[in-house]
C-alpha positions as CSV (number, residue, x, y, z in Angstrom):
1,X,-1.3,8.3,-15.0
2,X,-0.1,10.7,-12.5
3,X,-2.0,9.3,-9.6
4,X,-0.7,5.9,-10.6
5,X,2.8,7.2,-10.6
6,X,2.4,8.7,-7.5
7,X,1.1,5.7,-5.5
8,X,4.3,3.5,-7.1
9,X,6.3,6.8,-5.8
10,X,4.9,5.9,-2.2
11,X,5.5,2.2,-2.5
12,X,8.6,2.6,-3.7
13,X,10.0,4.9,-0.1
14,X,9.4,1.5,1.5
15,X,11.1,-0.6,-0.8
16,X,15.2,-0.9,0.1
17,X,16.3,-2.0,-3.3
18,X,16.9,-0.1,-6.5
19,X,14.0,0.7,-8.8
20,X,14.3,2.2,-12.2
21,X,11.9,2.8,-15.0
22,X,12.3,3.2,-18.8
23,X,10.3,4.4,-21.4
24,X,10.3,1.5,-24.5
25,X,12.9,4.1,-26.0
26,X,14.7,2.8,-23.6
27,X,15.3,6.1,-21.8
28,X,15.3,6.2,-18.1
29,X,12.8,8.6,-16.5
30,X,13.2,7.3,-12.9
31,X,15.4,5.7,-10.5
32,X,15.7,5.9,-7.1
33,X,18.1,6.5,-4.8
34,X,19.1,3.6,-4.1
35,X,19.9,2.7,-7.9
36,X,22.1,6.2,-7.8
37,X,24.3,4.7,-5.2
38,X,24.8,1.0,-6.7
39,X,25.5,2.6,-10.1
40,X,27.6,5.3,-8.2
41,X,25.7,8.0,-10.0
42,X,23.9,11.2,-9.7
43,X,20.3,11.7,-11.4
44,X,21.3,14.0,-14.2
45,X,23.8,11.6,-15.3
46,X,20.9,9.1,-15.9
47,X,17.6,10.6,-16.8
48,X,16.8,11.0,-20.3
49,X,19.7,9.0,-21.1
50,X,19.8,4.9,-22.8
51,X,22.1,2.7,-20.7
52,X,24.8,2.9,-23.6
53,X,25.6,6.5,-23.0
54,X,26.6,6.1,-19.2
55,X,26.9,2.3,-18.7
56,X,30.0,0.3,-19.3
57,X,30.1,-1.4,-22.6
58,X,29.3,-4.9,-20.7
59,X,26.5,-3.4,-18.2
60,X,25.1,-1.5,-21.1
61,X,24.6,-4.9,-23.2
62,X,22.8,-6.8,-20.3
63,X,20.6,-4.1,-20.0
64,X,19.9,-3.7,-24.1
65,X,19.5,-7.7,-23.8
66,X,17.3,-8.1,-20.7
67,X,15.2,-4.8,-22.1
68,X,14.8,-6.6,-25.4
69,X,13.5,-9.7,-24.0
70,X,11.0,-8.3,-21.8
71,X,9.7,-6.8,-24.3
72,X,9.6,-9.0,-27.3
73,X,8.8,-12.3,-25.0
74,X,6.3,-10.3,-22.8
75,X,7.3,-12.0,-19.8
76,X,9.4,-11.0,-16.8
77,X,13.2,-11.5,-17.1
78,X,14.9,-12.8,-13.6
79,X,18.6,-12.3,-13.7
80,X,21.8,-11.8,-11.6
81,X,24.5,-9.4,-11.1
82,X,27.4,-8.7,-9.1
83,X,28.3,-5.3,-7.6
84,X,31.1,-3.6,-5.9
85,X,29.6,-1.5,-3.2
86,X,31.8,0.2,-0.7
87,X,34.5,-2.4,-1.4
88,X,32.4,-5.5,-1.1
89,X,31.0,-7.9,-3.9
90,X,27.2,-8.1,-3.3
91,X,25.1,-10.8,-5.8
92,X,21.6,-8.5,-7.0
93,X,18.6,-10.4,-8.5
94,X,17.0,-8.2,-10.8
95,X,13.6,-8.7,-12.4
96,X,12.4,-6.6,-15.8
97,X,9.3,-6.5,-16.9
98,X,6.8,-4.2,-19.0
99,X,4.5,-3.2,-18.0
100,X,1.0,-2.8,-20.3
101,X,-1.4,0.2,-19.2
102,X,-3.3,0.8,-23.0
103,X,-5.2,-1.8,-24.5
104,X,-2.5,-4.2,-23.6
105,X,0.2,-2.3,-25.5
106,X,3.7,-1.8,-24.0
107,X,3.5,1.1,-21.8
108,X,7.1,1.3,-20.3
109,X,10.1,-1.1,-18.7
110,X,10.4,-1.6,-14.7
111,X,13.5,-3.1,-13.2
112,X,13.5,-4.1,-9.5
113,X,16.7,-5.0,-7.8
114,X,17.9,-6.6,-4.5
115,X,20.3,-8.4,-2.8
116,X,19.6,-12.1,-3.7
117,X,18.4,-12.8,-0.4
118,X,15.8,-10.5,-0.4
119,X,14.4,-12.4,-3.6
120,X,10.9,-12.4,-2.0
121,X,10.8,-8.8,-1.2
122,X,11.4,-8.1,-4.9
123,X,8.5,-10.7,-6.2
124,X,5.8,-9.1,-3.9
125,X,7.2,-5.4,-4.8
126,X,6.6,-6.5,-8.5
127,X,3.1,-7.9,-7.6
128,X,2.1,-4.5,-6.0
129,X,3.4,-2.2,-9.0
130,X,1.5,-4.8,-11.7
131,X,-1.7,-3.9,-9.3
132,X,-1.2,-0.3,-9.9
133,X,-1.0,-0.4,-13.2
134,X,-3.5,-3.1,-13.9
135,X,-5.8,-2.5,-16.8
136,X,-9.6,-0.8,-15.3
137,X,-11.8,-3.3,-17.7
């Protein structure tokens, strides 16, 4: 597991969008850098923590929604959202997914996000972290 987490660390330097993972508690236990500046935060006011303890009320229920549905429907969730970044409105497509590492059982939640025009980037980012984590037969 940790030599799996450590190639998606690598990827993800060379990815310019926000990344975070959850466990299906719903707990993050990574973001990057990137995510700590859209969501103007720092890490120890995410890690550990469920989206309703730092997130607005109306963030926190996309997130609880989008989480739910990639979990129960087992399928990737595509969605928008507008952000105010250093004073400007910027349109994110985010994708959720979980991803299944044990004997096809939920292993944990990955959210990729980007500016909408770099909706590519995000579908071949998603691609690569699946391949990582793809089940050895």
């Amino acid at each position: 597991m940790k030599e799996m987490l450590s190639s998606v660390h690598k990827i993800i330097k060379d990815f310019d969008g926000s990344v975070a993972f959850k466990n299906l508690e719903r707990e993050y236990f990574f973001v990057n850098e990137k995510w700590l500046e859209i969501a103007n935060l720092k890490k120890e006011d995410v890690i550990g923590k469920t989206a309703n303890e730092f997130m607005s009320p109306e963030n926190a229920a996309l997130a609880n929604k989008t989480d739910l549905q990639a979990i129960e429907q087992n399928t990737p969730v595509e969605y928008t959202s507008e952000v105010i970044l250093n004073g400007k409105i910027l349109t994110y497509i985010s994708i959720k997914w979980v991803l299944n590492f044990i004997h096809d059982k939920p292993f944990f939640i990955c959210n990729l996000s980007a500016l909408t025009t770099d909706r590519d980037k995000v579908l071949a980012f998603r691609d690569t972290i699946n391949e990582i984590f793809k089940r050895k037969k």
